[in-house]
LOKEVEX-929699 format. One record per residue (C-alpha): residue number from 1; residue in one letter; z, y, x. Coordinates in Angstrom, 3 decimals. Layout:
% residues N
NUM,A,Z,Y,X $
...
***
This chain:
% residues 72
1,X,-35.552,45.165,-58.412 $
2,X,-31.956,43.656,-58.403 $
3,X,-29.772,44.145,-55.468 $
4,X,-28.135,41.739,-54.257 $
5,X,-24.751,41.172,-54.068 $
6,X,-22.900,40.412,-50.529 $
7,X,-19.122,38.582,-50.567 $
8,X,-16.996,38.148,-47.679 $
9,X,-15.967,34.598,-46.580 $
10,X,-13.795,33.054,-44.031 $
11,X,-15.551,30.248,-41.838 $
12,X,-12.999,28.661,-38.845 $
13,X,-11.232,31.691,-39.036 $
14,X,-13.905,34.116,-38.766 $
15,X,-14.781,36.807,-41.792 $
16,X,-18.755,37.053,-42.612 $
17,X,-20.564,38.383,-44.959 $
18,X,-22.979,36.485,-47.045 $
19,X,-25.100,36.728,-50.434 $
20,X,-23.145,36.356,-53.594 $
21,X,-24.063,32.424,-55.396 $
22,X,-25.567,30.994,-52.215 $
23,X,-24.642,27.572,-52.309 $
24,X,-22.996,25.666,-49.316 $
25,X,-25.246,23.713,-48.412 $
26,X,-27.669,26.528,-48.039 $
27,X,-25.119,27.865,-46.141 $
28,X,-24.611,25.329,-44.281 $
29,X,-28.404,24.676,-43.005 $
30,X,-28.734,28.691,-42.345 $
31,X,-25.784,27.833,-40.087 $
32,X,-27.975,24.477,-38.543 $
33,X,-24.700,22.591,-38.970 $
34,X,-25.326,18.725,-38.557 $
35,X,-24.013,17.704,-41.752 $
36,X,-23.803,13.467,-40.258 $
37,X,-21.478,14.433,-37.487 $
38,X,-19.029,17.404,-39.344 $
39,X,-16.551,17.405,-41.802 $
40,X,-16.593,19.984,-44.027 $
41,X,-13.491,22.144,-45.952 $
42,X,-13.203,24.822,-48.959 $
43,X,-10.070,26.221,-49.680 $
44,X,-8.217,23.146,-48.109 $
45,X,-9.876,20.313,-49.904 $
46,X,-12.157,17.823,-47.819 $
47,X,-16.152,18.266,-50.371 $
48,X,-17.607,15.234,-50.434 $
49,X,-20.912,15.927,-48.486 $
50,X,-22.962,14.659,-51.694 $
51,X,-21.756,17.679,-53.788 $
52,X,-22.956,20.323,-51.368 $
53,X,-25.458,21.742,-53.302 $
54,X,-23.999,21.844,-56.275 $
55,X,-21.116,24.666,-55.201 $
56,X,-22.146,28.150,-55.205 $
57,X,-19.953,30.114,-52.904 $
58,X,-17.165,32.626,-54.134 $
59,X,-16.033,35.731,-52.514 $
60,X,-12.696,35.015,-50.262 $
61,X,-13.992,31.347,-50.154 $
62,X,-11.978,29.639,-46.772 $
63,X,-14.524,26.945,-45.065 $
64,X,-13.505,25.052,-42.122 $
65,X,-16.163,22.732,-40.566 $
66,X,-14.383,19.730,-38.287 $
67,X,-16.628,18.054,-35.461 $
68,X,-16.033,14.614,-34.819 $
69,X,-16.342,14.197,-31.395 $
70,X,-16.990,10.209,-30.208 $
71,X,-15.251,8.634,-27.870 $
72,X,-12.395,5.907,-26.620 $
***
């Protein structure tokens, strides 16, 4: 049986430790993140939310997830 490999990544600041080639928007659902109401960062470049599931997650990876928050 093949072990699997853990990375660290940064999410808002925070290290944690998740499975080597998960992709984000696994991630990102194990989280229960509302994808329609967040905005979503890797390494300081806005990912268009279409692309999610086609990025696999790299050790020292830097995600920052943005609320919008409504209002006037």
């Amino acid at each position: 049986m093949k072990k699997i490999k853990k990375i660290k990544i940064k999410i808002n600041g925070k290290f944690s430790t998740i499975n080597e080639n998960l992709s984000l928007l696994i991630f990102l659902k194990q989280l229960e993140i509302p994808l329609k109401k967040v905005a979503i960062e890797l390494n300081q470049e806005i990912i268009d939310k279409k692309k999610l599931n086609n990025i696999n997650l790299k050790k020292n990876d830097n995600i920052e997830i943005v609320h919008f928050i409504g209002g006037g």
